[in-house]
C-alpha positions in Angstrom: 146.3 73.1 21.5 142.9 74.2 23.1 139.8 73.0 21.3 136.6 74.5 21.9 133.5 74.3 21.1 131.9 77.3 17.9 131.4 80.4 20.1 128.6 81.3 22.2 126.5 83.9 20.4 126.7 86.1 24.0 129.2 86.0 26.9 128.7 83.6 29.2 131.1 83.1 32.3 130.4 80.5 35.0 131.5 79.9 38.7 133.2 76.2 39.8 132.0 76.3 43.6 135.3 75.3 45.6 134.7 76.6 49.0 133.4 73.6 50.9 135.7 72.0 53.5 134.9 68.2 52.7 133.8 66.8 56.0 132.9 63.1 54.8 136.4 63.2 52.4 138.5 63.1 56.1 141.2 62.7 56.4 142.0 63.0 52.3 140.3 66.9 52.7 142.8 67.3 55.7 145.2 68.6 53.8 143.9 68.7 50.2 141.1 71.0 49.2 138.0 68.1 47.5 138.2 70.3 43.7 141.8 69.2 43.7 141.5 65.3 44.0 142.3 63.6 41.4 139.8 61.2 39.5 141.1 59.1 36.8 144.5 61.2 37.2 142.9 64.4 36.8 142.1 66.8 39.4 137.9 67.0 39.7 138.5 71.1 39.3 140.2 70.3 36.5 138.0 68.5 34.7 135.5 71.2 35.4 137.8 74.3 33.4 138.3 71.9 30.6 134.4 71.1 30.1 133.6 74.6 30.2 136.4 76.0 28.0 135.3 73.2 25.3 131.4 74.7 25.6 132.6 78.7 24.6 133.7 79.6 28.2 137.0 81.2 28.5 136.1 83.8 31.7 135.6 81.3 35.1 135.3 82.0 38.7 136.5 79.7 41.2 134.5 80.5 45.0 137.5 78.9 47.7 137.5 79.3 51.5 139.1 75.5 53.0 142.3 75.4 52.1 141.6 77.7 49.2 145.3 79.4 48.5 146.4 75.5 46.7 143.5 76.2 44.7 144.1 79.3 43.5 148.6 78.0 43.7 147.5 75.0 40.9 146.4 77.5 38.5 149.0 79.8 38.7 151.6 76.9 38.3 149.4 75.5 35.3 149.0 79.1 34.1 151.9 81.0 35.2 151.7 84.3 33.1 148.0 84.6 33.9 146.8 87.6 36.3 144.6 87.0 38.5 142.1 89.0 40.3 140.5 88.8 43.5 136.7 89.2 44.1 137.2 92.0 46.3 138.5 94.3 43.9 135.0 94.1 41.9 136.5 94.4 38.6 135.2 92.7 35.5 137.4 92.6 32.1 137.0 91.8 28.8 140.9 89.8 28.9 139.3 86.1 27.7 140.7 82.6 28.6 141.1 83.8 32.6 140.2 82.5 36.1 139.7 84.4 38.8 138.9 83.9 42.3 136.3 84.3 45.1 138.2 84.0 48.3 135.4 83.6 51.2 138.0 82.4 53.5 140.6 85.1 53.4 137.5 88.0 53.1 135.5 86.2 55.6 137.4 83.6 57.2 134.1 80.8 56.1 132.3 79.5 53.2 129.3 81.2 52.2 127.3 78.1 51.1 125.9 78.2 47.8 123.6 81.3 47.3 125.6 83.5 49.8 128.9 82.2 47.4 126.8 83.0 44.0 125.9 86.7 45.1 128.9 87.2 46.2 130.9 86.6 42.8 127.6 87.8 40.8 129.6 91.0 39.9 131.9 88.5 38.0 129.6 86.4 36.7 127.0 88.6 34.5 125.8 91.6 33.9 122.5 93.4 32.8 123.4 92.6 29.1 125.2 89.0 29.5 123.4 87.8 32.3 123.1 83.9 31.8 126.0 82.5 33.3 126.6 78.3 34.5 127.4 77.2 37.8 129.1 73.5 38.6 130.0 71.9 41.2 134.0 71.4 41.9 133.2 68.2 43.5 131.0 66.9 41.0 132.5 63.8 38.2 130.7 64.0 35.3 133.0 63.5 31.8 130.5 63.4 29.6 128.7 66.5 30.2 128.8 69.2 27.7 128.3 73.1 28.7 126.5 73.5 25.7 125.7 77.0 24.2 122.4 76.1 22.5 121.3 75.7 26.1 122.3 79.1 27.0 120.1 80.4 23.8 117.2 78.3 25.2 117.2 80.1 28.2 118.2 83.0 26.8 114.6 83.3 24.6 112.4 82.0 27.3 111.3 83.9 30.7 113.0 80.9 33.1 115.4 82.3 35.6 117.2 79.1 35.8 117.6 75.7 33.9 118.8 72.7 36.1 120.4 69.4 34.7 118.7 66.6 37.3 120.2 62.9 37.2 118.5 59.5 38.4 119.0 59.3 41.9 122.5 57.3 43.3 122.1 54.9 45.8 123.5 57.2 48.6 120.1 59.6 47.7 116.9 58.1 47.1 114.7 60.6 47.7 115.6 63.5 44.9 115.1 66.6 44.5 112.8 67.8 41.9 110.9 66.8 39.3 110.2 67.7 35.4 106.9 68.1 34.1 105.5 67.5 30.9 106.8 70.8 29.2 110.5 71.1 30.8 109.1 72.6 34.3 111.3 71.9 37.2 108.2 71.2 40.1 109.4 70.7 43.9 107.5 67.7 44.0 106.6 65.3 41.8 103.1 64.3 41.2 101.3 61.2 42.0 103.2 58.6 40.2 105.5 60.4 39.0 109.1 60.4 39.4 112.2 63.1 41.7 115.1 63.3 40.5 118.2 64.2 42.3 119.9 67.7 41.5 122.9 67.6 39.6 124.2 70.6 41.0 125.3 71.8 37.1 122.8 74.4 36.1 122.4 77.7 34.1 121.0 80.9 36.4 120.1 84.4 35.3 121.4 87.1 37.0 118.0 88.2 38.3 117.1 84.9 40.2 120.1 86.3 42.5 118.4 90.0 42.8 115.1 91.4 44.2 112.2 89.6 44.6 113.9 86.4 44.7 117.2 87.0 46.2 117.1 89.8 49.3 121.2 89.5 49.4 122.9 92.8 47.9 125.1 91.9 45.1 128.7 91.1 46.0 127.4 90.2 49.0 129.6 92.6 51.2 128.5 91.2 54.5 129.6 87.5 53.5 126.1 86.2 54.3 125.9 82.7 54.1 122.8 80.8 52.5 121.7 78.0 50.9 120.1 77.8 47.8 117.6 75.5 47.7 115.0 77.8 49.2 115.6 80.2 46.4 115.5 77.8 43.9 111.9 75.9 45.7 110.7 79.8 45.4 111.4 80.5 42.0 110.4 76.8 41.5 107.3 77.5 42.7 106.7 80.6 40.4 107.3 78.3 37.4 110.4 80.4 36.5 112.6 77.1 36.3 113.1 74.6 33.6 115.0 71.3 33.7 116.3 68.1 32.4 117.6 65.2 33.1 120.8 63.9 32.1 121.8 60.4 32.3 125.5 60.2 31.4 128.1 59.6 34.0 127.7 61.8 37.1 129.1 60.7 40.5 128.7 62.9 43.7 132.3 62.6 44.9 131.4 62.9 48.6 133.3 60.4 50.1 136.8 58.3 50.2 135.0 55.2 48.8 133.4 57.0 45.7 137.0 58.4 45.0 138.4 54.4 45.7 135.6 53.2 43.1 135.8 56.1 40.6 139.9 55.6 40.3 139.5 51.7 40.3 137.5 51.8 37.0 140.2 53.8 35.2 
């Protein structure tokens, strides 16, 4: 039995990004894509469909490239009767409780980093009416978080193009990321005395922070550009069209073999 959270008052989708190849996880990424470790018995991907289905979300898009076919192979065991659509096909439906797929590797034989992955599965994600969606990280451990859809209205009735959950930073990052002004602003930089926070890499976008002025990568992405996002974000950042938070429940950054050791050893 599913349980899930009372329904989102619009549609909101969200996209697990999958397609990195896990240098520092070698030699557990040889063979294993990083979403599908397992943390506490549970793959991290996993984890990720289950928090999202409990916050409304029953239409999720998975980006792969490494090792991406025993990705998309673990959801069609766990969900045998399922269709699933590639990205390249640029089809939307209205079938809820679904995951699709993103494959960079097969349609461009390489990841497309985090912007150039977004744009590329934006006709998935939204459209002009629906056009909130969340993005996570597969790689990310955080069991506590809820994908909340009070958050979505938030963002929804404001003019932000994006709101970012930021977490203290761990001891492998110091330095952070952004910071949070007094009314909810993401800044780039904190200000004297202040404090900058690390990026959480969970985060709510608006279609348009992926489109013209901010994004100059054509929807769908047909050229399989790859591009960070941090630039767009500083930008947008910078225009004061970005609100955050920060969250202080349990998030690890599951980046290497001795986070996985320490994460599974407190089980």
């Amino acid at each position: 039995m599913r349980l899930h959270a009372a329904a989102p008052l619009r549609k909101v989708r969200a996209l697990i990004l999958a397609a990195g190849r896990g240098e520092r996880m070698r030699p557990l990424t040889d063979h294993t894509p990083k979403p599908l470790l397992a943390v506490q018995g549970k793959p991290l991907v996993q984890r990720w469909v289950e928090t999202l289905r409990a916050g409304g979300v029953d239409e999720i898009v998975i980006n792969t490239a490494w090792l991406g076919e025993k990705i998309e192979s673990y959801f069609s065991l766990q969900r045998p009767s399922e269709g699933r659509k590639q990205l390249s096909n640029q089809e939307s439906s209205s079938d809820g409780d679904c995951i699709r797929f993103s494959s960079e590797g097969r349609d461009f034989g390489h990841a497309l980093e985090t912007a150039g992955g977004i744009v590329r599965a934006l006709p998935l994600l939204a459209s002009r009416d629906d056009d909130i969606f969340w993005v996570v990280a597969g790689d990310i451990f955080a069991p506590d978080f809820v994908c909340a859809p009070a958050a979505v209205e938030r963002l929804a009735a404001s003019d932000r193009l994006a709101h970012l959950w930021l977490v203290p930073n761990p001891a492998h990052k110091t330095e952070g990321d952004f910071a949070i002004d007094a009314n909810g602003g993401a800044l780039n930089d904190a200000p004297a005395g202040g404090v900058q926070y690390t990026f959480s890499t969970i985060a709510l976008y608006r279609r348009a922070l992926f489109e013209q002025p901010w994004c100059d990568i054509p929807s769908g992405n047909p050229q399989g550009l790859a591009a960070p996002l941090a630039p767009l974000l500083r930008k947008a950042i910078a225009a004061g069209r970005v609100s955050a938070e920060l969250y202080e429940g349990a998030w690890t950054d599951v980046g290497t073999p001795e986070r996985l050791a320490q994460l599974n050893a407190a089980a």
